[in-house]
C-alpha positions, 0 to 999 in steps of 0.5 A: 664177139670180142671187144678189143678196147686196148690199143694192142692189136690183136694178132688173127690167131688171137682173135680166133682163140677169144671168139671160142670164149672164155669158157674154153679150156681144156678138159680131162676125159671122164673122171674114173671114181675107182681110179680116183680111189687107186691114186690117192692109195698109192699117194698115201703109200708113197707118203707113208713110205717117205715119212717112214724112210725120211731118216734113212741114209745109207751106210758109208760101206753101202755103194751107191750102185745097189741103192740106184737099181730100186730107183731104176725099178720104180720108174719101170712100174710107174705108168707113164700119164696117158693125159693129152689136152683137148686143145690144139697145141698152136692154140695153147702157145696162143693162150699162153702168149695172151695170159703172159701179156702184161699190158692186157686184161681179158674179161667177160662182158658185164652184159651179153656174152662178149669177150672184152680186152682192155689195156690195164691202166684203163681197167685200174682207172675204171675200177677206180672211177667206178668205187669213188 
C-alpha cells in the first residue's frame, strides 16, 4: 500500500514501483567465497604493483609505443563483469527519477507495511513538531 501525503502526484510507473516495497533492490547472485578470496588477491596485487611502480616513469628515449602494448594486453586479460541487475531497466530509470526528486521523501510506515511519500517541507515540520 502506498500513501501519497505530498501534492506531487505520483505518475502509475511510480506507483507500480513503490507497491513492490522498499525492500526491492536489486540482488547479486549467490556470493562465490573462492571468487571473493580471488579478487581480493588480485586487488592486493594490483595495489602492491602500483605502490611498487608509483615512481617509475619512463626514459625520454623510451617511445610511448612500447609502453601502451602492455596497457593493451591487460584489458585483454581482464574479464569483462558478467554482473546484470535483477531489475528491469524501466524499473531502475523509475527509481532513479523518484531518488532525484528533491521535492519528495519516501519512507516506510511507522505502522503496518505501507510506503509513505510526503513532500519534504511537511516531513522537517513533523520532525520538528514531533522533537519540541
Amino acid at each position: 500500500m502506498v500513501v501519497n501525503l505530498s501534492k506531487y502526484n505520483l505518475p502509475e510507473q511510480e506507483l507500480s514501483l513503490l507497491f513492490k516495497g522498499l525492500g526491492l533492490c536489486p540482488t547479486p547472485p549467490q556470493i562465490d567465497p573462492l571468487q571473493i578470496r580471488d579478487d581480493i588477491l588480485e586487488f592486493k596485487r594490483c595495489i602492491s604493483l602500483q605502490y611498487y611502480f608509483n615512481k617509475y616513469s619512463p626514459s625520454s628515449d623510451q617511445h610511448t609505443t612500447e609502453v601502451l602494448p602492455h596497457e593493451a594486453l591487460i584489458r585483454k586479460v581482464t574479464p569483462r563483469s558478467t554482473w546484470t541487475p535483477k531489475i528491469e531497466n524501466a524499473h531502475l530509470q523509475i527509481f532513479w527519477r523518484l531518488r532525484s526528486n528533491k521535492d519528495i521523501i519516501i519512507k516506510p510506515a511507522d505502522k503496518g507495511s505501507a510506503v509513505v511519500v510526503m513532500s519534504v517541507t511537511d516531513y522537517i515540520s513533523e520532525g520538528t513538531r514531533q522533537t519540541h
